[in-house]
C-alpha positions in Angstrom: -112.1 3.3 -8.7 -110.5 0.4 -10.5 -112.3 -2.9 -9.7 -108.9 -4.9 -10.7 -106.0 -3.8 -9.8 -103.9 -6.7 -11.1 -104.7 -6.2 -14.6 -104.2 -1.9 -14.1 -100.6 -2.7 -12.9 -100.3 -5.3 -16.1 -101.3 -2.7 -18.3 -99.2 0.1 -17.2 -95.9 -1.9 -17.8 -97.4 -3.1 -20.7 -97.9 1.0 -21.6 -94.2 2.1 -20.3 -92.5 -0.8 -22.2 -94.9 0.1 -25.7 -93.1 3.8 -24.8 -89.9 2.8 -24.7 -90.1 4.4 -20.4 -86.9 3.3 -18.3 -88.9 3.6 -15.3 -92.9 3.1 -14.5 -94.5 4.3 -11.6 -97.8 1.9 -10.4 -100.0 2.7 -6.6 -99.1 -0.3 -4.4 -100.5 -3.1 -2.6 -99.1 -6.3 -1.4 -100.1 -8.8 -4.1 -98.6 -6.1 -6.8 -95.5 -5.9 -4.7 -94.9 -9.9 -4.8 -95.7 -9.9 -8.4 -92.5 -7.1 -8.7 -90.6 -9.9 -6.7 -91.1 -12.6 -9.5 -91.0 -10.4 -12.1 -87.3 -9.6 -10.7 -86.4 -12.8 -9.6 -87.1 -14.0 -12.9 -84.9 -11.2 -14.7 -87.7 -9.5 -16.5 -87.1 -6.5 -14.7 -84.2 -4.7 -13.8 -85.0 -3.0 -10.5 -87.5 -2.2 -8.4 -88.3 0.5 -5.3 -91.1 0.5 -3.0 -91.6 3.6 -1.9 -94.3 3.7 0.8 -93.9 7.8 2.2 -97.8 8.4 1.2 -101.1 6.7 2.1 -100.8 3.8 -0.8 -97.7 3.4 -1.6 -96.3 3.3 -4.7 -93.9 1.0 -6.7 -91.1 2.3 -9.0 -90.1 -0.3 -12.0 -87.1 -0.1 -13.9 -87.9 -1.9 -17.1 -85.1 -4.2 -18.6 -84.0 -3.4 -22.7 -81.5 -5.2 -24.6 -78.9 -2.3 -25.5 -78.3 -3.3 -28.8 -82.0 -3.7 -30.0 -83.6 -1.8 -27.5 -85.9 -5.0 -27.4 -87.9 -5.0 -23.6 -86.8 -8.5 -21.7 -90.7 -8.2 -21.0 -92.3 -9.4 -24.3 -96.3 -10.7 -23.6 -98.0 -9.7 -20.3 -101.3 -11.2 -20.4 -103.9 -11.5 -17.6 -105.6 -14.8 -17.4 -107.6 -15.0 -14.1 -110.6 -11.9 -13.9 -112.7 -10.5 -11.6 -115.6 -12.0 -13.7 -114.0 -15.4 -14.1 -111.5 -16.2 -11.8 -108.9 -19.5 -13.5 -107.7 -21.8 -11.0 -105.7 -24.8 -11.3 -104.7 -27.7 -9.2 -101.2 -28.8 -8.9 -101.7 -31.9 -11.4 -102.4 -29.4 -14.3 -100.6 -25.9 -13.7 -99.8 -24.2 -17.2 -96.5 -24.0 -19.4 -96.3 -20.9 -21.2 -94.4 -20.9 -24.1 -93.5 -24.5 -23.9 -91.4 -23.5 -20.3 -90.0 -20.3 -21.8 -92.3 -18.0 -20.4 -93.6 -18.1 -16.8 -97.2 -18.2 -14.8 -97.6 -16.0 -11.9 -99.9 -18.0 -9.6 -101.1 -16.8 -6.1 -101.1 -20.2 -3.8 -101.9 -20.7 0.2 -98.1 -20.4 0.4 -97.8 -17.0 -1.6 -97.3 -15.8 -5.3 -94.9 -17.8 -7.4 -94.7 -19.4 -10.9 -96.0 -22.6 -11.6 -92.2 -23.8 -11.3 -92.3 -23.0 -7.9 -95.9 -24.3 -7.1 -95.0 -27.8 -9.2 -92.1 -28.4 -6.9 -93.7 -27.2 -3.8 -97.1 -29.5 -4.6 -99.5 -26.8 -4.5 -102.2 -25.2 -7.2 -103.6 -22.1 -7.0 -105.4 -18.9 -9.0 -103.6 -18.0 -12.3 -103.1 -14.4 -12.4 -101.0 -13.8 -15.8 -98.6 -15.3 -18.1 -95.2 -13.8 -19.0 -92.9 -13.9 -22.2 
């Protein structure tokens, strides 16, 4: 059993992109399916499939390279909020990662964006990872 799920999905991108995979394959759930959203929306990923034939579910990722330097878009997935200490942040301080390069994935009462998203819509929420 894996007590956070969130950080397992992190870490098997992070895996597939360290092994140069076009495609990674992760169980679903709803939170890990509007994290895929973002992560797409955002252009760090290429593609995405959800593919829910079995009991779980599962989400297919295609992973975005640069075809000249075989670079991932996808540099630094880190997981701030844990199980053990969960990070949460009001609208007045949200993060900037990477001086606005990167982005936060936050999970607000109106859904998972990034801190963007949240700043314009007035809303804080629980920091679940930063991406560069």
């Amino acid at each position: 059993m894996n007590s956070d799920p969130i950080a397992d999905y992190l870490t098997r991108v992070r895996n597939a992109i360290k092994a140069n995979h076009r495609v990674v394959e992760i169980p679903s759930s709803n939170i890990k399916k509007e994290i895929t959203k973002v992560l797409y929306e955002k252009g760090y990923i290429q593609s995405y499939k959800f593919d829910d034939s079995s009991v779980q579910g599962t989400i297919k990722i295609a992973l975005k390279y640069n075809p000249t330097t075989k670079q991932s878009a996808i540099v630094k997935l880190e997981r701030v909020s844990k199980p053990g200490l969960r990070k949460y942040t009001g609208n007045d301080s949200l993060p900037r990662v990477l001086n606005g390069l990167g982005i936060a994935i936050l999970s607000t009462s109106k859904g998972v964006m990034t801190e963007k998203e949240a700043k314009s819509l007035n809303v804080g929420g629980e920091v679940l990872c930063y991406v560069y």
